[in-house]
Structures are given as C-alpha cells and as structure tokens.
ChimeraX commands (.cxc) that place a marker at each C-alpha (Angstrom):
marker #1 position 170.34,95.04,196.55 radius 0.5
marker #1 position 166.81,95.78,197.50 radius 0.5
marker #1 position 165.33,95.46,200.92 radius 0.5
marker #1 position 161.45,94.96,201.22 radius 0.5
marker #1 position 161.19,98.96,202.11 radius 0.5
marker #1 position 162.22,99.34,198.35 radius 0.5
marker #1 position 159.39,101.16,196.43 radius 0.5
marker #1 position 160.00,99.06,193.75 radius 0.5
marker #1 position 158.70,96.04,195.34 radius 0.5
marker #1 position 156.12,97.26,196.70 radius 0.5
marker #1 position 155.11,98.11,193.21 radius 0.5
marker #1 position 155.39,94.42,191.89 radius 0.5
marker #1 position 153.20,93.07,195.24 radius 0.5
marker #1 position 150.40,95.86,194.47 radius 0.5
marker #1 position 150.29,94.96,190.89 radius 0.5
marker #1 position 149.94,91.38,191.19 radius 0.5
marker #1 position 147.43,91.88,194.22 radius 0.5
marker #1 position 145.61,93.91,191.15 radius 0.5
marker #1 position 145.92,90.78,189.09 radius 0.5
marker #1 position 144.25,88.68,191.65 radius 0.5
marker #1 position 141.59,91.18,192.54 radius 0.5
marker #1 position 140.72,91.72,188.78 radius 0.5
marker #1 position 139.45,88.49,187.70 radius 0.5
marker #1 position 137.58,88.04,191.21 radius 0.5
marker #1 position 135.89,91.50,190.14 radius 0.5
marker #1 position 135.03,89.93,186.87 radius 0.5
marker #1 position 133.69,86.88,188.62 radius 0.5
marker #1 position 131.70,89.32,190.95 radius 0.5
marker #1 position 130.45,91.50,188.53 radius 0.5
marker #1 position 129.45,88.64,186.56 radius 0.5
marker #1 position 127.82,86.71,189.34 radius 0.5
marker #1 position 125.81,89.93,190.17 radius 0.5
marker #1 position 124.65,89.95,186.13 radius 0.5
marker #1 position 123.65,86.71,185.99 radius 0.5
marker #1 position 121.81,87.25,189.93 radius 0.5
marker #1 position 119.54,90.49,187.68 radius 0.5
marker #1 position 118.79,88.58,184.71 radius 0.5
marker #1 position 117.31,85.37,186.98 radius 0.5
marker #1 position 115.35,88.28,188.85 radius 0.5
marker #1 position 114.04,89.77,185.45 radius 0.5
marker #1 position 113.04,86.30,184.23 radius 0.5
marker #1 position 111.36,85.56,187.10 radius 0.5
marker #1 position 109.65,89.01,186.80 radius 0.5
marker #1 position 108.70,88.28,183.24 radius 0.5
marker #1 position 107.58,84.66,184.12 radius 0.5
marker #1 position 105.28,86.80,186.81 radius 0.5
marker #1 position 104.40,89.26,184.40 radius 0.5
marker #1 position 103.39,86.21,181.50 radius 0.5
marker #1 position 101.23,84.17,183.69 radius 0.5
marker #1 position 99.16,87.48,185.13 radius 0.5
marker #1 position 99.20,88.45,180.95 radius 0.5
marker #1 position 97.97,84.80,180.49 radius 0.5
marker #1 position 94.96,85.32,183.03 radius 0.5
marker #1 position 94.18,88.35,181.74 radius 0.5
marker #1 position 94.08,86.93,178.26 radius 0.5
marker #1 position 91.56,84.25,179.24 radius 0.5
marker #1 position 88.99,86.91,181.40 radius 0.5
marker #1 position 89.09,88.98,178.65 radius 0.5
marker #1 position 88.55,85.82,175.94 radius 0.5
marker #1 position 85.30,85.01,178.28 radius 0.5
marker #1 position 83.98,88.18,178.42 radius 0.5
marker #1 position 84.19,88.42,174.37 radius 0.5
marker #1 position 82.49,85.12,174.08 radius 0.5
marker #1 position 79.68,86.91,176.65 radius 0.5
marker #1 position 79.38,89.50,174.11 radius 0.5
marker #1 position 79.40,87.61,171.35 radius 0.5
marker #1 position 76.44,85.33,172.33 radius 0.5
marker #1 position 74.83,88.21,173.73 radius 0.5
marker #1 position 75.10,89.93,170.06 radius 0.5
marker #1 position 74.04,86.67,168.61 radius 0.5
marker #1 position 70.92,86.58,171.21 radius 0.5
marker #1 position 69.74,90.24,170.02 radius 0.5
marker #1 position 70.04,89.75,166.83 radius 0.5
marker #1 position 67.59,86.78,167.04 radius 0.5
marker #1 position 65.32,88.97,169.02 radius 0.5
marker #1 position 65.58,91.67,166.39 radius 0.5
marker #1 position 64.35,89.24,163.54 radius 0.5
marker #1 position 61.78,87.79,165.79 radius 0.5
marker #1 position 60.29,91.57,166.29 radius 0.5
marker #1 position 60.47,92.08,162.20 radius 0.5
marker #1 position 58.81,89.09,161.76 radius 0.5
marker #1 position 56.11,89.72,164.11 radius 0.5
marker #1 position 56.24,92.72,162.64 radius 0.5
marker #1 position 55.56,92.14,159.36 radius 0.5
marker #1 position 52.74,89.73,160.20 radius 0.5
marker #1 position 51.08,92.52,161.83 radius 0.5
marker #1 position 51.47,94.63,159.09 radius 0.5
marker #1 position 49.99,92.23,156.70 radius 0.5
marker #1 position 46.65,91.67,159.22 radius 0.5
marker #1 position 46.45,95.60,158.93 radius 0.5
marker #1 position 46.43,95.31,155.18 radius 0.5
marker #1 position 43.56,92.28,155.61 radius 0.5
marker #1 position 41.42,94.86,156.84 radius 0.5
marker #1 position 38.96,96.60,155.03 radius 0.5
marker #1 position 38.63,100.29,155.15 radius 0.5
marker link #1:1,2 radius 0.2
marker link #1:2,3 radius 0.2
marker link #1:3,4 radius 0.2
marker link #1:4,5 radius 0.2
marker link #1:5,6 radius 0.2
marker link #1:6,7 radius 0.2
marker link #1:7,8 radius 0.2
marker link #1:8,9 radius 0.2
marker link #1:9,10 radius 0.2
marker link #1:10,11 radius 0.2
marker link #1:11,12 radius 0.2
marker link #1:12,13 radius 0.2
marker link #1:13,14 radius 0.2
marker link #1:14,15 radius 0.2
marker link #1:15,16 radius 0.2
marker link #1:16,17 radius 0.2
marker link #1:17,18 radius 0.2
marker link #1:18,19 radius 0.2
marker link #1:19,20 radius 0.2
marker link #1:20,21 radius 0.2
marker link #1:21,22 radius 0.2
marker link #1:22,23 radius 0.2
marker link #1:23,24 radius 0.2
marker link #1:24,25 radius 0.2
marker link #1:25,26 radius 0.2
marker link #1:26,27 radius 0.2
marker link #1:27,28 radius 0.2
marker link #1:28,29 radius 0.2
marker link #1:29,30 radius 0.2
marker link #1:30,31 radius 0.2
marker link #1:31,32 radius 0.2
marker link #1:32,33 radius 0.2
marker link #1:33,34 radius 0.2
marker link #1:34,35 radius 0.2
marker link #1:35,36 radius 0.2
marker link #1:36,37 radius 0.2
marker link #1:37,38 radius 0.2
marker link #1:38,39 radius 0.2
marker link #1:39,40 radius 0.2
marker link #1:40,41 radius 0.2
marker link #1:41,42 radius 0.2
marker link #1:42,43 radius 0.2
marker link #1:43,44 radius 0.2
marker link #1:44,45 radius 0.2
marker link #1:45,46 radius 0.2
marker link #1:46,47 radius 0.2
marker link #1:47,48 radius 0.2
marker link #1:48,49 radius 0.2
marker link #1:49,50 radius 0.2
marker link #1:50,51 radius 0.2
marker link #1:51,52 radius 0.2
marker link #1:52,53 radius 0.2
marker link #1:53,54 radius 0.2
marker link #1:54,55 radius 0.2
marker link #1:55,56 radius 0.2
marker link #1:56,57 radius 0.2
marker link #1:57,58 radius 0.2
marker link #1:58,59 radius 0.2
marker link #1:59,60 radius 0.2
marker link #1:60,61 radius 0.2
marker link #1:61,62 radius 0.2
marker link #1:62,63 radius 0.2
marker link #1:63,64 radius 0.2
marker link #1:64,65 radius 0.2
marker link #1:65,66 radius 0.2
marker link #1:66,67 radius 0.2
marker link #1:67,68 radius 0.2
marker link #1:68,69 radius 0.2
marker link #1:69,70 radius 0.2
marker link #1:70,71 radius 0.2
marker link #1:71,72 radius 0.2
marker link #1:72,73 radius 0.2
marker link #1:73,74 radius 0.2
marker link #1:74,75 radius 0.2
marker link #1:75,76 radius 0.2
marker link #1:76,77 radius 0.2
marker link #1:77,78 radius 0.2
marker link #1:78,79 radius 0.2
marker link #1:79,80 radius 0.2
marker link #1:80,81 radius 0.2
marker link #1:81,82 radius 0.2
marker link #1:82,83 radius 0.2
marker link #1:83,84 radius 0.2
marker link #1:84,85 radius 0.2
marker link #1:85,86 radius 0.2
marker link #1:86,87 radius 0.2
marker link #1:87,88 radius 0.2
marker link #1:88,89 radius 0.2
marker link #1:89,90 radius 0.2
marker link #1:90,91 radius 0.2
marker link #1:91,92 radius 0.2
marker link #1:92,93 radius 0.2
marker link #1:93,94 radius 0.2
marker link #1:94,95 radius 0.2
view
C-alpha cells in the first residue's frame, strides 16, 4: 500500500502538474507571438504611411523638375531662335 510520502506518487502529481503547465505554456508562448506580430504590423503600417509621404514629396519635387526642364528647354529654343535671326541681320549687312 502506498502512503502519500511514496515517491511514486509524487511522480504521477508532478507529471500531470507538467501536463497542465504545458499547454498553458503553449497558450503563453503563443499569446506572446501573436502580441510581436500585432507590434510588427503596426510598425510596418507606421513604416508604409511615412514610405507613402515620402513617395508623394518626392513625386512633387520630380514634377518641379520636370516643368523646370520643360521651362529651359523653351528658353533654350527661344535663345537659338533669336539667335539665328541675329545671325541672318549680320549676313544682311554689307561688307
């Protein structure tokens, strides 16, 4: 017969306390998975709409550039043409 000093016992209550405590360390380590990823999409939500801003600024500043391209390249054939006018009044002259 076996008394509850019995190492035996003992045995059975520690592994079935092992039982109970491994699932809720499942759970737990689980719960604290699921607690990182919300944290990382948050981060990359964060990250996306500072991405997004960026995208825009820099969207502007190429439109800038690209009217300000568009502008000298007007001004450049303005100056040819004057250019060339000039040129031809030269030619008008006599020597």
């Amino acid at each position: 017969m076996k008394t509850l000093f019995d190492d035996d016992q003992h045995g059975e209550q520690r592994k079935n306390l092992k039982k109970e405590v491994g699932p809720l360390e499942k759970f737990k380590t689980l719960e604290d998975k699921i607690a990182a990823t919300i944290e990382r999409v948050k981060a990359l939500k964060e990250e996306k709409v500072l991405m997004d801003r960026r995208i825009r600024e820099l969207e502007r500043l190429l439109d800038e550039k690209s009217q300000e391209v568009e502008q000298l390249k007007a001004e450049k054939s303005l100056v040819r043409s004057q250019i060339e006018t000039l040129l031809d009044e030269l030619e008008t002259i006599p020597e």
